[in-house]
MIROGU-249164 format. One line per 4 residues: number of its first residue (from 1); for each residue z, x, y of C-alpha. Coordinates in pm, 1 decimal. Example, Ala and Ser with C-alpha at 12.3 -4.5 7.8 and 13.67 -1.06 7.14 Angstrom:
# residues 2
1) 780.0/1230.0/-450.0  714.0/1367.0/-106.0
END
This chain:
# residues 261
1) -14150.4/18442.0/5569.3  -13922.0/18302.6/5831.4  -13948.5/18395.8/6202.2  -13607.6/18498.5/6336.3
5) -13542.9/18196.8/6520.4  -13474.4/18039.7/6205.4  -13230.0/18289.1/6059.5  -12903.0/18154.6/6060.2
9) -12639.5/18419.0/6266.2  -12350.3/18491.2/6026.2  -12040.3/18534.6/6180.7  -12107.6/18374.6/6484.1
13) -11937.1/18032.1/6611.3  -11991.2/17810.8/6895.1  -11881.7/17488.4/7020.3  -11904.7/17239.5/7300.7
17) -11689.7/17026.4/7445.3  -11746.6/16642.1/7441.0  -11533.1/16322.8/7540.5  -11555.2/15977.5/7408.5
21) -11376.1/15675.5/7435.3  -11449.0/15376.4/7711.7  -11334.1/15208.2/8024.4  -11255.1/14822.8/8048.6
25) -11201.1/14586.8/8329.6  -11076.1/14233.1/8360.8  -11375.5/13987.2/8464.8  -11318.1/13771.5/8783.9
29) -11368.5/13367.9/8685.1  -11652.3/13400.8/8885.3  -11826.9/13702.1/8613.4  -11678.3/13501.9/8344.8
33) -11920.1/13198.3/8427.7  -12201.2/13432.3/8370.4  -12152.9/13585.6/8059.5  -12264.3/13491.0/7715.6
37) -11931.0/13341.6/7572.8  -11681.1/13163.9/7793.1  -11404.6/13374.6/7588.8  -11514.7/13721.6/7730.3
41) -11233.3/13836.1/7935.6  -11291.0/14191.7/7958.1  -11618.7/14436.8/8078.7  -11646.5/14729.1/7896.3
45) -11843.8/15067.5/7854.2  -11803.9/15300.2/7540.9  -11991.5/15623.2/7563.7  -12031.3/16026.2/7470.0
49) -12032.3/16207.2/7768.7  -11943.6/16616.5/7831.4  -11588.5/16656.3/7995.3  -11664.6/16712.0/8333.8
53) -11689.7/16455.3/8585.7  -12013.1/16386.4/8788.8  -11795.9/16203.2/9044.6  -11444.6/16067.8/9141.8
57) -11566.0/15730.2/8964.9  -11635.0/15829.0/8639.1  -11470.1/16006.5/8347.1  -11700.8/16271.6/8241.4
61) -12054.9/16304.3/8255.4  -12189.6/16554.1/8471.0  -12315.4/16789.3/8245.3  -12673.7/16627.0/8022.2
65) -12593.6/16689.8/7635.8  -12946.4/16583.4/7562.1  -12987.2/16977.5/7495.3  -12815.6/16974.1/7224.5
69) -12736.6/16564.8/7116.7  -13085.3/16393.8/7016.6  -12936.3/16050.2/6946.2  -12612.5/15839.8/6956.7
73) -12579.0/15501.0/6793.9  -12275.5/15304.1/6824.3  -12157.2/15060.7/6590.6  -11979.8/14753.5/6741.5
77) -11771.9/14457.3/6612.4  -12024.2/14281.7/6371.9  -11976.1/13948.3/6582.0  -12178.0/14089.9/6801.4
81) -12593.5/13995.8/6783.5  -12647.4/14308.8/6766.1  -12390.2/14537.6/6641.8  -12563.4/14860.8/6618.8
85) -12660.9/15033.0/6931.9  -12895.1/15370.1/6924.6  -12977.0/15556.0/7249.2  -13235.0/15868.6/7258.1
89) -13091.0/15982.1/7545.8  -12868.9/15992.1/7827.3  -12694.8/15808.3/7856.2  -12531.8/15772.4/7549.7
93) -12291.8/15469.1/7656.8  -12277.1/15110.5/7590.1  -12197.3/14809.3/7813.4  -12089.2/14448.9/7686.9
97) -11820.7/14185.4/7744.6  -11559.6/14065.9/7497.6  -11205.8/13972.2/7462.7  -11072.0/14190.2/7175.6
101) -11030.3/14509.0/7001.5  -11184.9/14647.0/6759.7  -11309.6/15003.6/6606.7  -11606.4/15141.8/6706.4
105) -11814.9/15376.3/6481.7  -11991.0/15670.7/6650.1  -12278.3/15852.6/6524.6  -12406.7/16169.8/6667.6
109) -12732.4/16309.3/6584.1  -12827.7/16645.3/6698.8  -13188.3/16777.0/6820.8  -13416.5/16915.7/6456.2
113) -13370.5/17292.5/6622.2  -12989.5/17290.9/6519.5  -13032.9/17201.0/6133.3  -12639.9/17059.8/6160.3
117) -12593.1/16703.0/5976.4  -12471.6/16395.8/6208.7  -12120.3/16403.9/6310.6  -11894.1/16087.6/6295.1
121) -11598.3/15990.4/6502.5  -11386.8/15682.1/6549.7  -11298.3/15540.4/6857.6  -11053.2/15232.4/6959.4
125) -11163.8/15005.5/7196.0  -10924.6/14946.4/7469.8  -10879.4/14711.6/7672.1  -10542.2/14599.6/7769.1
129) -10347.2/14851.8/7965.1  -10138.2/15129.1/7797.3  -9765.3/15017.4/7783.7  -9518.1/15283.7/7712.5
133) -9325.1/15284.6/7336.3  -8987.7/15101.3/7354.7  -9038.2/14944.0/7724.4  -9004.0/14526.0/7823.7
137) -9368.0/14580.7/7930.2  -9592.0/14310.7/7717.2  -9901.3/14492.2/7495.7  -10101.4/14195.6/7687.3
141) -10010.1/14078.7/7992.5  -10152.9/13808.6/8173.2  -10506.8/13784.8/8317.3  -10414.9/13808.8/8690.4
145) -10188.9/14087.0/8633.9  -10424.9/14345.5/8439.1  -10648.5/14303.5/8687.7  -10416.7/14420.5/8957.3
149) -10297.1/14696.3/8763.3  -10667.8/14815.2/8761.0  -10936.6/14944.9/8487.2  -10799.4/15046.3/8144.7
153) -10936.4/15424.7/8038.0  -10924.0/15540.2/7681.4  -11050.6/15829.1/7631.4  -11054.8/16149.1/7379.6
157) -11200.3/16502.6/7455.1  -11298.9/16701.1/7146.3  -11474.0/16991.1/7057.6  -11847.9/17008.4/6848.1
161) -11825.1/17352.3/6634.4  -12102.1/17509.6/6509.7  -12090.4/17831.8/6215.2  -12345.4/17989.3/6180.8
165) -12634.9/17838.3/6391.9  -13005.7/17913.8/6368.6  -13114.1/18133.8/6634.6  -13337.0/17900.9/6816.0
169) -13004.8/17657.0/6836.4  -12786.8/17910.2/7021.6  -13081.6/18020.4/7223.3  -13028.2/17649.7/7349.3
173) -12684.3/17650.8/7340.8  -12608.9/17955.4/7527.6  -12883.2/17901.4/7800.2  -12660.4/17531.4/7858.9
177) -12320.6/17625.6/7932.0  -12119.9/17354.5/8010.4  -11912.4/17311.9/8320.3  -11618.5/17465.5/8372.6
181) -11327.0/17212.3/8387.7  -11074.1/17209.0/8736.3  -10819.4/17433.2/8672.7  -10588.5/17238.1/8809.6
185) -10473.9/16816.5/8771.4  -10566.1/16620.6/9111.5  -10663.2/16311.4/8997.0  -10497.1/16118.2/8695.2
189) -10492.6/16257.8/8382.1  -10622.2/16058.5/8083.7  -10379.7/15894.7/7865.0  -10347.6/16034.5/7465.4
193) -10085.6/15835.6/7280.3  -10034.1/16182.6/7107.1  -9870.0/16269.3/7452.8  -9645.4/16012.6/7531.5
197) -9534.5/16165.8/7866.1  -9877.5/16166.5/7998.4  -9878.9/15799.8/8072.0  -9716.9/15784.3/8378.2
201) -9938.1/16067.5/8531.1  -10276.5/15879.2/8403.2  -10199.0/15559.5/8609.4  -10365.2/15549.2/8965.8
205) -10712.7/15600.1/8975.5  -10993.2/15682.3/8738.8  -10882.3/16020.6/8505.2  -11031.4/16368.0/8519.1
209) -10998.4/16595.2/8217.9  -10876.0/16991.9/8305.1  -10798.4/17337.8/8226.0  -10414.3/17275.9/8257.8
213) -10469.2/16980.3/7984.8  -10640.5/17154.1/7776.7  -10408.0/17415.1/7760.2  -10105.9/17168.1/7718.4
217) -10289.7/17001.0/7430.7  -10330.0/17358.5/7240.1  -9986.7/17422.8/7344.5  -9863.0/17083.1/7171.1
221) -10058.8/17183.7/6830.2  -9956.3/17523.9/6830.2  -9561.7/17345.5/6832.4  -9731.7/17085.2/6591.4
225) -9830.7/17370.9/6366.0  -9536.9/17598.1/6367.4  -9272.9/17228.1/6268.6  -9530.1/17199.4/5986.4
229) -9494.7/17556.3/5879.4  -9122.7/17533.6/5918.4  -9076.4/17239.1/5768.9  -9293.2/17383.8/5470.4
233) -9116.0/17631.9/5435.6  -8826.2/17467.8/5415.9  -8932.6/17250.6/5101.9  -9061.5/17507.0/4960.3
237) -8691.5/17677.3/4945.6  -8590.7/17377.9/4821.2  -8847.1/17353.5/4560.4  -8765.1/17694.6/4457.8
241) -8363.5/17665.4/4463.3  -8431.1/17330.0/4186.7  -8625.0/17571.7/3997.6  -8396.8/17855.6/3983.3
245) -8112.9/17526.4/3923.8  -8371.5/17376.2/3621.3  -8379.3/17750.2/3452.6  -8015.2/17808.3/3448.9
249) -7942.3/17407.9/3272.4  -8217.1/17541.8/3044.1  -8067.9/17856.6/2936.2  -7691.9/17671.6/2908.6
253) -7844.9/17432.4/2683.2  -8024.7/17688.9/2491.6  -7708.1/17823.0/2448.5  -7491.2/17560.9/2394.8
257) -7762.2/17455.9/2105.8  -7751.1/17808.7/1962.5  -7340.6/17773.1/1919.7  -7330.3/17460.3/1708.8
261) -7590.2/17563.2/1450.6
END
């Protein structure tokens, strides 16, 4: 018979919050001599980290999701000696050099208590700074430029959701809250290029994710969800008015047929 700690809680769901994405910088000449391939241009770290920052430097990262995360492997442009990357714990972040972009596979494992399969996401590397849609500004400016205009942050928060967990996994999970994000922006915000207007507020300084943001982001999808509803709705009166349009040629043809036999 099996204890209670592994009886899965129907009816209950909880999440945590997570961020991924990376931050790039342009080498000097000087770091460039030192790497592995003349080519690198760029230094760059990719990594799963909880929302909240440790410190002004970094994006994320103060809380450890090792309670909860057993393993994160990263899989990297395969012109790299080693593409795949697996880290048992914290941090879960990769460093390297390179001089493109490319899409990064991310694979997260959680600890055996939770019983949940590995989750998946997708993340773009970036490293050339974020330009804004219809401006003179080149996707790639010159070397000596994007390194005055600072490091490049890419980064996406999300949300881990768990229904119905065993009870020895939210045991864990509610003994680990995670921190509370400021309520307030006072640092750059990160850049989403679901939010266009957010660029100009992410440049200056290394971003911080919020309360405010995350309550603009929900507002934005609530808005996305009601034009999709609307806009549903709207071909669906459409759909309906051809119908009612398709019955009445069918019943003038049905009569029209009936009058010449």
């Amino acid at each position: 018979m099996a204890s209670n700690d592994r009886v899965r809680q129907r009816g209950i769901t909880i999440h945590r919050p997570i961020i991924y994405g990376n931050t790039a910088v342009v080498l000097t000449q000087q770091e460039r001599e030192t790497v592995p391939s003349p080519d690198h241009t760029h230094r760059w770290t990719v990594a799963v980290r909880s929302p909240a920052s440790a410190d002004s430097e970094t994006v994320g990262g103060k809380d450890d999701l090792s309670y909860f995360i057993k393993r994160v492997t990263f899989k990297l442009h395969d012109t790299y000696t080693v593409p795949s990357r697996t880290f048992d714990k914290p941090p879960f972040e990769v460093t390297e050099t390179g001089w493109g972009e490319f899409e990064i596979q991310i694979r997260i494992n959680f600890v055996p208590e939770s019983g949940e399969k590995a989750v998946v996401v997708y993340h773009h590397l970036k490293l050339h700074p974020w330009t804004a849609a219809g401006s003179n500004d080149p996707e790639i400016p010159p070397l000596e430029v994007a390194m005055k205009m600072g490091p490049v942050h890419s980064w996406q928060y999300d949300e881990i959701v768990f229904h119905d967990p065993f009870q020895s996994f939210l045991n864990i999970l509610t003994a680990h809250p995670p921190t509370a994000l400021p309520r307030h922006k006072s640092r750059p915000v990160p850049f989403h290029t679901a939010n266009p207007a957010s660029l100009e507020a992410s440049r200056g300084g290394v971003p911080e994710f919020t309360q405010q943001m995350e309550r603009e982001e929900a507002e934005r999808l609530e808005a996305a969800r009601k034009a999709v509803v609307a806009e549903t709705d709207n071909w669906r009166g459409r759909l309906i008015g051809k119908e009612k349009e398709l019955e009445k040629l069918k019943r003038l043809l049905e009569a029209r047929g009936g009058s010449t036999d």
